[in-house]
matplotlib code that plots the C-alpha trace (Angstrom):
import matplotlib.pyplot as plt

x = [199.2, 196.1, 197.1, 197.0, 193.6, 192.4, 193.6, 191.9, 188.5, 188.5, 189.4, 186.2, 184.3, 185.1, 184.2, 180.7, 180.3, 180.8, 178.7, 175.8, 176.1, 175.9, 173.2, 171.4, 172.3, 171.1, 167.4, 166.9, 167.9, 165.7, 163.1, 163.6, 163.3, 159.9, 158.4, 159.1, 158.2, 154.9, 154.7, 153.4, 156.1, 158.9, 157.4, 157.5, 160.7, 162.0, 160.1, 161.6, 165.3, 164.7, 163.2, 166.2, 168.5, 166.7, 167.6, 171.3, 171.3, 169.4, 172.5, 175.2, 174.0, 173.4, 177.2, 178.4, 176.6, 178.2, 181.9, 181.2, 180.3, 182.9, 185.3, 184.6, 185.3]
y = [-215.3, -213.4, -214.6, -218.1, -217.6, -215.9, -219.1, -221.3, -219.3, -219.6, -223.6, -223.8, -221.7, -224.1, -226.8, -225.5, -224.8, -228.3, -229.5, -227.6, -228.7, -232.1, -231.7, -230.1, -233.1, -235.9, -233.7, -233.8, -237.9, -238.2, -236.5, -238.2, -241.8, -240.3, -239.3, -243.3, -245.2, -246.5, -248.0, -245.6, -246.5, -245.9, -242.8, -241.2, -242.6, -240.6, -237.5, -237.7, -238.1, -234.7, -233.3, -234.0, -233.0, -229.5, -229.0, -229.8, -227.6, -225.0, -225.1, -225.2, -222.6, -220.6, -221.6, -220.3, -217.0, -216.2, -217.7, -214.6, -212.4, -213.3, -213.2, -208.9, -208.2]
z = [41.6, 39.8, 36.6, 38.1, 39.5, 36.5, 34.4, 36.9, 36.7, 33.1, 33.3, 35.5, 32.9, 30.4, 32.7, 33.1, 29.6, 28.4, 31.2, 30.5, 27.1, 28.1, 30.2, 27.1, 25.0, 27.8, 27.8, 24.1, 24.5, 27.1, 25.5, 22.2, 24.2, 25.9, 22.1, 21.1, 24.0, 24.1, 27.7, 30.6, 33.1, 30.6, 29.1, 32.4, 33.4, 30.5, 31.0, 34.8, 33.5, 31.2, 34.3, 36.5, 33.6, 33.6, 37.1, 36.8, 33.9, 35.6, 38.7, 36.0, 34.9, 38.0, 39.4, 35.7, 36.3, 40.0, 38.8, 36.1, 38.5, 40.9, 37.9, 37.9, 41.2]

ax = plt.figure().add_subplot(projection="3d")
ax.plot(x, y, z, "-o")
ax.set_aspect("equal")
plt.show()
């Protein structure tokens, strides 16, 4: 059973690492689509999305940490 658990933990690691990866790659988009646009409303449409795209990084990140943590118990 802690070899299933283990394996499930490390699934769920993986998870979150591809998602936070993702969530890197939708920032640098967003932030590439703020750099080129030239209206007001989209430019901070764009800046908004890399904004919220930090934040959902920032809890990925934060739920990878304590999934580590809890992994060394």
């Amino acid at each position: 059973m802690e070899d299933e658990s283990a394996d499930v933990k490390q699934r769920l690691l993986h998870i979150l690492e591809e998602a936070i990866e993702q969530e890197h790659l939708s920032q640098r988009r967003y932030a590439l689509g703020a750099s080129l646009a030239t209206d007001p409303v989209v430019k901070e449409m764009f800046v908004r999305l890399v904004e919220d795209e930090m934040g959902h990084e920032r809890t990925l990140r934060e739920r990878r940490l304590a999934l580590l943590e809890q992994k060394e118990r």
